[in-house]
C-alpha positions as CSV (number, residue, x, y, z in Angstrom):
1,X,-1.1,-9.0,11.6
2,X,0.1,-6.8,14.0
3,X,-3.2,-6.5,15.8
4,X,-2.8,-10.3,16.2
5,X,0.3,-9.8,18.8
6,X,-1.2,-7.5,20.6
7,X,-4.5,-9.2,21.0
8,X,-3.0,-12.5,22.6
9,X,-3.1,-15.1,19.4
10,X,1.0,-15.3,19.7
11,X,3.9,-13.6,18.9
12,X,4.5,-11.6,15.7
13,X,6.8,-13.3,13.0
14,X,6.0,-11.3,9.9
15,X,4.4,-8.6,8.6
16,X,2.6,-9.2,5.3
17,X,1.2,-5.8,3.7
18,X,-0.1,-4.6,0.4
19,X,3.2,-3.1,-1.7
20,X,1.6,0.7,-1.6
21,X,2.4,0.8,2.1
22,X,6.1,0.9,2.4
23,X,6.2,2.2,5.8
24,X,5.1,-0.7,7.2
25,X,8.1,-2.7,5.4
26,X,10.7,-0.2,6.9
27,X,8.9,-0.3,10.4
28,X,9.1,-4.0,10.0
29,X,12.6,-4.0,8.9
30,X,13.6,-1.4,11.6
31,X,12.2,-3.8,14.4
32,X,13.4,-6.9,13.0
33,X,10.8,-8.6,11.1
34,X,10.3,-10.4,8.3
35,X,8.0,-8.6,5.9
36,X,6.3,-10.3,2.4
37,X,5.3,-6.7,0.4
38,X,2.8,-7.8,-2.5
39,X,0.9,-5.8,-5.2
40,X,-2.8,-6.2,-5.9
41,X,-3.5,-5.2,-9.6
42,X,-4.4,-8.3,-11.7
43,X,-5.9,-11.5,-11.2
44,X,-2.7,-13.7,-12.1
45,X,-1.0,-11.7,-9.1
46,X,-3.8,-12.9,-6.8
47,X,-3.7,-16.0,-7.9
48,X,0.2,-15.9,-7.1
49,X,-0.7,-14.3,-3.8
50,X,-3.4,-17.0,-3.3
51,X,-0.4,-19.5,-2.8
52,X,1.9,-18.0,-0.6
53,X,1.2,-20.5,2.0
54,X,2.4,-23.1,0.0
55,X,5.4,-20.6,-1.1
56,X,6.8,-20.9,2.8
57,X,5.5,-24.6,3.3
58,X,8.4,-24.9,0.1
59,X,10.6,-23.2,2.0
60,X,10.6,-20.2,-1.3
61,X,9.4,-17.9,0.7
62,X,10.9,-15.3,2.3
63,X,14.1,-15.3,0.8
64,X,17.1,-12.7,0.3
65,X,17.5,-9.9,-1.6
66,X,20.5,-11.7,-3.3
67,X,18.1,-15.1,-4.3
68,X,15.6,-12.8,-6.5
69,X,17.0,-15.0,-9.9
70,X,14.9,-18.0,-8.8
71,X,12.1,-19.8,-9.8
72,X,9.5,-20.0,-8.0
73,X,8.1,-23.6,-8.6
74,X,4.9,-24.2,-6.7
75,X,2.3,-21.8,-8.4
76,X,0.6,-24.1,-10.4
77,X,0.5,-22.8,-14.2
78,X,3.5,-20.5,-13.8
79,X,6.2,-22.9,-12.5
80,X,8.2,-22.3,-16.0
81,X,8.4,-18.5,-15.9
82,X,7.3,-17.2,-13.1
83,X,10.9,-15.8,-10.4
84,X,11.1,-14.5,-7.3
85,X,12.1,-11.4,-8.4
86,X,8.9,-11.1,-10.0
87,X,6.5,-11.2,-6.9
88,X,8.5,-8.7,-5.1
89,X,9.6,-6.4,-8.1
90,X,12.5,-4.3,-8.1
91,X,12.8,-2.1,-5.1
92,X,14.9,0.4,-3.6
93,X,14.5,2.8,-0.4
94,X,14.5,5.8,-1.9
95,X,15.1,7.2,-5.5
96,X,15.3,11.3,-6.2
97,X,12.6,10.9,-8.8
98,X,13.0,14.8,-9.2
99,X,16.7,14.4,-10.1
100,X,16.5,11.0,-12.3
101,X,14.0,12.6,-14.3
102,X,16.3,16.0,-15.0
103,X,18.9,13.3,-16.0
104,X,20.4,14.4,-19.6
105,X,19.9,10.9,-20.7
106,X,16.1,10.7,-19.5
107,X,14.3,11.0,-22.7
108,X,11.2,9.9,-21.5
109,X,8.9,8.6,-18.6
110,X,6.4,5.4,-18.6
111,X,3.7,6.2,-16.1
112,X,0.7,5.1,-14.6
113,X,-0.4,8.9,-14.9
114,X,-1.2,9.0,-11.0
115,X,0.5,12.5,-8.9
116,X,4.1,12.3,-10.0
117,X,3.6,13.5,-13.5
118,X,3.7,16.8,-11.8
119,X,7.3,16.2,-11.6
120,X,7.7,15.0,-15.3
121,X,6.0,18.0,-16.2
122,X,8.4,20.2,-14.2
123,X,10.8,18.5,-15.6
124,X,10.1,18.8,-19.4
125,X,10.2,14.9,-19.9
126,X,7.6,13.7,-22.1
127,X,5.6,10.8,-20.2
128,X,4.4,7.6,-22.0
129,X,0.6,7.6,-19.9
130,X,-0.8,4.0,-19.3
131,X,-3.6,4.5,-16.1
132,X,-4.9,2.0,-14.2
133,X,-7.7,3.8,-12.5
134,X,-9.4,6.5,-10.6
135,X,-7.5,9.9,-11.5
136,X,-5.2,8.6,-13.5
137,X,-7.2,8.1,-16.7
138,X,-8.0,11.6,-16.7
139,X,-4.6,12.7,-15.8
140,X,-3.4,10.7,-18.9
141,X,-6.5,12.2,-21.3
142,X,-4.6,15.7,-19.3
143,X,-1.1,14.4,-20.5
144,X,-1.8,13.6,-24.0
145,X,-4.9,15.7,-25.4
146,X,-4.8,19.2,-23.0
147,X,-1.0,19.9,-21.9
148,X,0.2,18.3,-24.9
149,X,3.0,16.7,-22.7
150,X,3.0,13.2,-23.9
151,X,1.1,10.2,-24.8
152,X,-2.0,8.5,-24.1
153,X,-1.7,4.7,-24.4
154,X,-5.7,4.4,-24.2
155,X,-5.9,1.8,-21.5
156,X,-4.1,-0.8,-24.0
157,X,-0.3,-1.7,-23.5
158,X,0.2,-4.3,-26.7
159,X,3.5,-4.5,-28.6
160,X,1.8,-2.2,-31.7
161,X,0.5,0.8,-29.0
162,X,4.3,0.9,-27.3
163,X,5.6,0.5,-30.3
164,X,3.9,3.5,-31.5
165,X,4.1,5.7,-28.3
166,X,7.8,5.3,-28.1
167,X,8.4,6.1,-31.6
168,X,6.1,9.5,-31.2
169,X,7.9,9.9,-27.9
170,X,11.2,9.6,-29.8
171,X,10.3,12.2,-32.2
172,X,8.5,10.4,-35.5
173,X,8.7,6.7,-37.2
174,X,12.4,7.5,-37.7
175,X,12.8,7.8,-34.0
């Protein structure tokens, strides 16, 4: 998109990048530009993604921080449940991950198992491990069955598994 500007096809109104890239969402908010931040994990979110042209068309896209408790009515199949708040998530600048995680009341840490379970470890907070892919399956396998520092999920997240893993996490059945 921002190749586009410079190249002569007109001026540059937003900034649209994948939601692992946040420096291009503060360079765009530091210049003044709309930005639309998306994830790319599972097929529903592309099909979500797939109709952002007819999100702006609608007028629900882009929309304010303070407008996340909407519906969002024109992806077909997910008009009933699907909010703003939901293709954006919940995001903030900057969190001290390091300090949350040495928190008295953090008891325990859901990851994706990628690099920050370094911290956890540090920490002494036992991690709830459910990878995606690459590294993070064998840093969860690490987690769970070698450093004995939390719990493997084993690529399922259902209600019995969580249940399960956050009972264990919480010390036993009683919890």
């Amino acid at each position: 998109m921002v190749l586009s500007a410079q190249l002569g096809f007109g001026l540059l109104a937003c900034v649209v990048v994948d939601g692992i890239m946040n420096f291009a969402t503060d360079i765009a908010k530091e210049i003044g530009l709309m930005s639309i931040s998306f994830r790319t994990i599972s097929a529903s979110c592309y099909w979500s993604y797939f109709c952002i042209p007819k999100l702006i068309e609608a007028s629900e896209l882009p929309f304010k921080e303070s407008e996340m408790d909407i519906l969002i009515t024109y992806v077909p199949g997910m008009e009933d449940f699907l909010w703003r708040r939901d293709l954006l998530g919940y995001m903030v600048g900057w969190a001290p991950q390091e300090e949350v995680l040495k928190h008295q009341a953090i008891g325990g840490f859901w990851t994706h198992s990628g690099w920050k379970i370094l911290e956890s470890i540090v920490a002494g907070v036992p991690m709830m491990c459910w990878s995606y892919f690459a590294d993070q399956m064998v840093n969860s396998r690490l987690v769970s069955e070698v450093w004995k520092r939390g719990f493997d999920m084993k690529d399922r997240c259902d209600r019995v598994i969580l249940e399960k893993v956050i009972r264990d996490l919480m010390g036993g059945e009683e919890g």
